[in-house]
C-alpha positions, 0 to 999 in steps of 0.5 A: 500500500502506498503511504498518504499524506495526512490533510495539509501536511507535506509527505515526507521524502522517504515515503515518495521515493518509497511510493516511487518504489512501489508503483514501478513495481506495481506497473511491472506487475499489472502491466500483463494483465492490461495485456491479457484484458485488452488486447485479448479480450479476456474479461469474464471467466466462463464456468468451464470447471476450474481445470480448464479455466487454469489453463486459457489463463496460463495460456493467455498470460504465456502469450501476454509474456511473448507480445511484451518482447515481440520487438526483440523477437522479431528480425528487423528487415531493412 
């Protein structure tokens, strides 16, 4: 969680560079589920049993892994 400011005081410097800290971790984490949402589409879990539902996620977020470092993967022609 990241810390808050009290009403009409400053937050202390050691707090933001903490706060700082938290949300590039934070951005590196939820970033492949913007991934998975968005350009996938993937918004509602059908009832399917919970087996199969386990395995379009990891599937889905296997992918999400791959399109993060398409650029890399990808030869350039030129």
């Amino acid at each position: 969680m990241p810390f808050k400011r009290k009403r009409g005081e400053e937050l202390p410097a050691e707090h933001a560079v903490l706060n700082r800290m938290l949300a590039s971790l934070r951005a590196k984490v939820e970033h492949p589920f913007r991934i998975v949402k968005r350009q996938f589409g993937y918004t509602k879990t059908r009832y399917r049993g919970l087996f199969k539902n386990a395995q379009q996620l990891y599937l889905l977020f296997a992918l999400a892994n791959l399109y993060l470092v398409r650029k890399v993967l990808m030869p350039t022609t030129g």
